[in-house]
C-alpha angles and dihedrals in degrees: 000000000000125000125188134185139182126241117271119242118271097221083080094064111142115240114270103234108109125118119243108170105088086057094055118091107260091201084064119099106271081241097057087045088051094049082046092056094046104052091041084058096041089055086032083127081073091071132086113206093205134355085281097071091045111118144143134288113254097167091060126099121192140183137198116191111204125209115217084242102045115126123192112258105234098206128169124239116254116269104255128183136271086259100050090039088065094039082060092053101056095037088057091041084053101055095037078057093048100042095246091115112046113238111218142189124242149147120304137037106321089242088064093049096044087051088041087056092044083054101054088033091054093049076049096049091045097052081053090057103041087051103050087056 
């Protein structure tokens, strides 16, 4: 499977007024944190400022190279608590409401698909989590 996009136009460039700094590592040489800063402000049209700015990629391409014997892995999601559980929740209501996420229409009650989509979004949102840590 191979999907390809185009670059986006630059005349919808996000303003460059973020502060990166904070989120630079202050052990680094003040010249390593300089070139850092630069080239974060230089791709600052890669960062959203809140969940309305969240979208897709569309200057990504990405292949998956299938093997004739290749069989999906059926894994369960990690247990997580009774808090993140929740924070999940919201985070994936959030971006349903916001388009982020596609609703789609499937078999079943709509009850049963929308908690079907909660379910996928929050393992999603999970692997975002666990990753940005």
């Amino acid at each position: 499977y191979t999907s390809t996009t185009t670059a986006p136009d630059k005349a919808e460039e996000a303003p460059k007024d973020f502060d990166f700094k904070p989120s630079i590592n202050q052990d680094c040489p003040e010249e390593e944190r300089a070139d850092i800063e630069e080239t974060l402000r230089d791709n600052v049209d890669c960062f959203a400022r809140d969940g309305e700015q969240l979208g897709r990629c569309n200057v990504a391409e990405h292949e998956i190279h299938l093997t004739a014997d290749a069989r999906p892995i059926y894994q369960a999601p990690r247990p997580s608590s009774w808090k993140e559980q929740t924070i999940h929740r919201t985070l994936t209501q959030d971006m349903l409401k916001k388009g982020v996420l596609p609703h789609h229409a499937g078999y079943g009650t709509e009850k049963t698909q929308t908690e079907r989509q909660l379910s996928q979004a929050n393992v999603f949102v999970t692997s975002l989590l666990v990753a940005c840590q």
